[in-house]
C-alpha positions in Angstrom: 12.0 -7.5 -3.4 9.0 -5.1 -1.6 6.6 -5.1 0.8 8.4 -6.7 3.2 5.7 -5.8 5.9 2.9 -7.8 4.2 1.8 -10.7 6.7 0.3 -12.8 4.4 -1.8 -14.8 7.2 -3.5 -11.3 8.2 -4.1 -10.6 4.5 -5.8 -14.0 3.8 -7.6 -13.0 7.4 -9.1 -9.3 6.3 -10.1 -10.5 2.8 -11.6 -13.5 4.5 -13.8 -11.1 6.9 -14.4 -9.2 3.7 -15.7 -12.1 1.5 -19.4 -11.2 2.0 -19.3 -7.5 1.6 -16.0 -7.5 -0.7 -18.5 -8.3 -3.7 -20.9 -5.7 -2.7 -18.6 -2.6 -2.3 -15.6 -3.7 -4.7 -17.2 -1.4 -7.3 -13.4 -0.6 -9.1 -12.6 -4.3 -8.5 -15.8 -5.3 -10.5 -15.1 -2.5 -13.2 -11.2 -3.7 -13.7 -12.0 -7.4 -14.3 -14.6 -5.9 -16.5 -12.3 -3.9 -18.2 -9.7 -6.8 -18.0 -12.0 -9.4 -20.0 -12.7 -6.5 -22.7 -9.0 -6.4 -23.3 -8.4 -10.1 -23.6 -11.5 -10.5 -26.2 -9.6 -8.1 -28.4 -6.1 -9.5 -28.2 -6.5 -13.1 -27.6 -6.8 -15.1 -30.1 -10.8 -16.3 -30.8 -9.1 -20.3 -30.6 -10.3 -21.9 -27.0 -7.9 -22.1 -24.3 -7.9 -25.4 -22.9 -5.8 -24.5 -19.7 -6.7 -21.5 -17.5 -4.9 -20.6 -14.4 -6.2 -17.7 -11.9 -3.7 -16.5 -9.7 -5.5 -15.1 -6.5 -9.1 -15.5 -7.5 -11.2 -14.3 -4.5 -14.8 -13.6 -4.8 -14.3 -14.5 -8.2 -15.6 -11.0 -10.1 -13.2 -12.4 -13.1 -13.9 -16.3 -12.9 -17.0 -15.5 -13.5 -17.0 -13.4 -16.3 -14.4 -15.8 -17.6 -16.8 -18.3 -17.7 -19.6 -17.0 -19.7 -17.2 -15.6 -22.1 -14.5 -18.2 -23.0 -15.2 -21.9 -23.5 -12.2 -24.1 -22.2 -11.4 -27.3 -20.7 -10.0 -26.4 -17.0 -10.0 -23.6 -14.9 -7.5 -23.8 -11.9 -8.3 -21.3 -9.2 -5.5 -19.9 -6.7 -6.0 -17.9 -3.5 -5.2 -17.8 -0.1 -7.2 -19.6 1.7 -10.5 -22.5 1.1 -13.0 -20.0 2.0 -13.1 -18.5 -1.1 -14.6 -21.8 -2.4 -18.4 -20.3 -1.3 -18.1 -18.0 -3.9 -18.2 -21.5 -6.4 -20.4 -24.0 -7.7 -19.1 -27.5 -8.0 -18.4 -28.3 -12.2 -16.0 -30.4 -13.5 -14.2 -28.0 -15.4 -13.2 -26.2 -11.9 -9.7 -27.4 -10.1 -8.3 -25.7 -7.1 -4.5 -25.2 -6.1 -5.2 -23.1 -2.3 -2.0 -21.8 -0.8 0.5 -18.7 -1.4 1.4 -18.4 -4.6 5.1 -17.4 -3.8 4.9 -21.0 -2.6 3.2 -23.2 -4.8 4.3 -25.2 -7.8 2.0 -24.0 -11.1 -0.1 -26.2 -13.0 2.2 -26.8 -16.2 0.6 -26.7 -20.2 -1.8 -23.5 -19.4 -2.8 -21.6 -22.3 -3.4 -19.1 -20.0 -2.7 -17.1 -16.8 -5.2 -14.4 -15.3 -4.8 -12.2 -12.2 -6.9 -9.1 -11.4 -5.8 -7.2 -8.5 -4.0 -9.5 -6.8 0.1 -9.5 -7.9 0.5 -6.3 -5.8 1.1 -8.5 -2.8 3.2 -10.4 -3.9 6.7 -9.9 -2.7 8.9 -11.2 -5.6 7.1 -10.7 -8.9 10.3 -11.8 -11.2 9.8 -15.3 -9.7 6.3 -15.4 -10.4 6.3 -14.4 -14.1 9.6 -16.9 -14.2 7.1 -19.7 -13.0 4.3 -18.1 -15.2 6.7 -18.3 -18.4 7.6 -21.9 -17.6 4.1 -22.9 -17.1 2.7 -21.7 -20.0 2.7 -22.8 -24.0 4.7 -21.2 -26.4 2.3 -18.3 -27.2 0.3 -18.6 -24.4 -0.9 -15.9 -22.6 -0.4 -14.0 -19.1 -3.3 -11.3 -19.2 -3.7 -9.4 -15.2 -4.6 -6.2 -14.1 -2.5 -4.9 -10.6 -2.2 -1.8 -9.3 0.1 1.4 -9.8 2.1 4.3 -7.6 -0.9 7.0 -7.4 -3.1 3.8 -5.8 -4.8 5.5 -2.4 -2.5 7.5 -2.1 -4.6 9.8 0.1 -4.7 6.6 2.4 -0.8 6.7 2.2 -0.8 10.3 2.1 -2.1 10.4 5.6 -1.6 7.0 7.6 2.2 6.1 5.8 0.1 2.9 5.4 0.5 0.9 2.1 2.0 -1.4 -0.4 5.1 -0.2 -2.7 3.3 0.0 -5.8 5.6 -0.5 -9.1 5.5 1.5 -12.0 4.3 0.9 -15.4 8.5 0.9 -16.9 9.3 -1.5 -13.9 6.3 -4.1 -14.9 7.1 -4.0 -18.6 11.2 -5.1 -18.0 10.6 -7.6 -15.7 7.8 -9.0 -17.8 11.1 -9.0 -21.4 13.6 -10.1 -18.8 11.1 -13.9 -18.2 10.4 -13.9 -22.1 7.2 -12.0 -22.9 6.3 -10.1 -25.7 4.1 -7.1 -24.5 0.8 -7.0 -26.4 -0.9 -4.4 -24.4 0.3 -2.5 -21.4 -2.2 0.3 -19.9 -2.8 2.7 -16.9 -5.7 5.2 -15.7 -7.1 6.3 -12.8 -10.6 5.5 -10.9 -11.9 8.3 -8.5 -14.5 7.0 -5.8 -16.0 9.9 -4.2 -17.4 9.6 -0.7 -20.0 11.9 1.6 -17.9 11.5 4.6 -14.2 10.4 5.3 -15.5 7.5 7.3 -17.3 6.3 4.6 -13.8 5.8 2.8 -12.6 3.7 5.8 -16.1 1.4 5.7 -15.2 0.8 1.8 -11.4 0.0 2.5 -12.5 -2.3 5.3 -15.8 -3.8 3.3 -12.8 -4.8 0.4 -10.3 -5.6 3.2 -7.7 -3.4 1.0 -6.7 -2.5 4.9 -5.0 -5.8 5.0 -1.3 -4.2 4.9 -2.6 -1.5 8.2 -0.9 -4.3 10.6 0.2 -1.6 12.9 -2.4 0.9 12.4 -5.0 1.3 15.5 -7.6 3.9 15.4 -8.2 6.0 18.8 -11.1 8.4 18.7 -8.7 11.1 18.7 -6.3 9.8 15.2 -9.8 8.9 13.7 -11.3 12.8 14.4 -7.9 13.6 13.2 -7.7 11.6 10.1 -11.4 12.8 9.1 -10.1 16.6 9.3 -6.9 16.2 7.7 -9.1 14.4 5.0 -10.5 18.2 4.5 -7.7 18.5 2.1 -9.2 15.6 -0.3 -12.5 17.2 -1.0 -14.5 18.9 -3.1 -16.8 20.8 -3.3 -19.7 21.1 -5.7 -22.5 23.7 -6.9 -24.7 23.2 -3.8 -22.1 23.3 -1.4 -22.3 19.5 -0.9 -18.9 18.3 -0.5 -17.6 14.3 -1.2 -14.1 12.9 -0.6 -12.2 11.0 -2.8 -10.1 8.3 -3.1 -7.7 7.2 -5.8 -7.3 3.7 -7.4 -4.6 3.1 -10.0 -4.9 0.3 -12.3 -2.6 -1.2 -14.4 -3.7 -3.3 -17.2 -1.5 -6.0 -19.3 -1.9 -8.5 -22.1 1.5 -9.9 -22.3 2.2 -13.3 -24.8 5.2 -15.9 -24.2 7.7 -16.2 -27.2 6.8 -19.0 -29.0 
């Protein structure tokens, strides 16, 4: 169990807020579900899946590229809260299952399960790839992207604001322990670099990734602060222009159930 401090309510709020700029400034987002759909083209096999099952689907950066790139019967998209809906137009192939996941009784049959960027707030991940195993064929596929330890970690580094990350070991044995055969399991880092420290907070806002900062409240003075002890996050370059970075950590996984 982790991330006991998640309200799940406030995060369903902030991404809610963030639906119209999330697709905008989720530049990493966009270029993990990118990368995400490259790695399922290679492994999986080039059969259609008939059943496809998003787990926590937002804006939908990966729905979409689903779509133009796989041909299937059903797609059954998961998140939070209706909102998301927008982000959709109406087709027949489309089903949706709205609620917390942690909650919610899967769709059973599925071919496949996707997830990009969203099993990191989840507070019991061995139930959820218990209901994933169960719900899928033999052979069928649980392909997601989450996120690792080193994710904004300067954030973390300087507010003690953040989720408990797991590492790439802990993913891998909790994914054999519910029956999976690992077909691909990967890890790197993205670097955003930023003119100004309160740029950073804009970007974490614009992709509501501050949903976990329940107790955080900015005064002018621990902003001020938080933009000078950001100093130690910057660089420098040839012109004597200096940017700030911050840190993403995704994990990428193509895992299969045993037949």
């Amino acid at each position: 169990m982790k991330n006991l401090n998640i309200d799940k309510a406030q995060v369903a709020q902030r991404f809610e807020k963030a639906g119209k700029s999330y697709t905008q400034h989720a530049v990493v987002q966009k270029q993990i579900c990118q990368h995400l759909l490259e790695l399922m083209q290679n492994y999986l096999p080039k059969t259609k899946v008939d059943r496809v099952f998003e787990i926590g689907c937002g804006s939908g950066n990966l729905s979409h590229l689903l779509v133009r790139n796989f041909k299937f019967n059903q797609l059954i998209l998961n998140d939070l809260y209706p909102e998301v809906q927008q982000h959709f137009s109406e087709s027949k192939q489309l089903q949706w299952l709205i609620g917390d996941i942690e909650q919610l009784q899967f769709p059973q049959g599925l071919d496949l399960i996707v997830s990009s960027s969203a099993l990191q707030w989840l507070f019991d991940l061995d139930a959820i790839f218990n209901q994933c195993a169960n719900a899928l064929i033999a052979e069928g596929y649980l392909c997601f992207s989450t996120f690792g330890q080193q994710n904004l970690k300067e954030i973390k580094a300087l507010t003690g604001q953040g989720l408990d990350y797991l590492n790439l070991a802990t993913i891998q044995e909790k994914l054999i322990a519910q029956g999976f055969d690992i077909i691909h399991l990967s890890e790197n880092i993205e670097i955003l670099d930023f003119e100004h420290p309160k740029q950073v907070l804009q970007h974490l806002k614009a992709t509501g990734v501050t949903a976990t900062a329940s107790k955080h409240r900015w005064s002018k003075q621990s902003l001020q602060q938080f933009y000078l002890d950001y100093q130690q996050f910057s660089n420098v370059d040839q012109s004597g222009q200096a940017s700030y970075r911050l840190s993403y950590h995704p994990i990428y996984c193509i895992a299969r159930r045993k037949p």
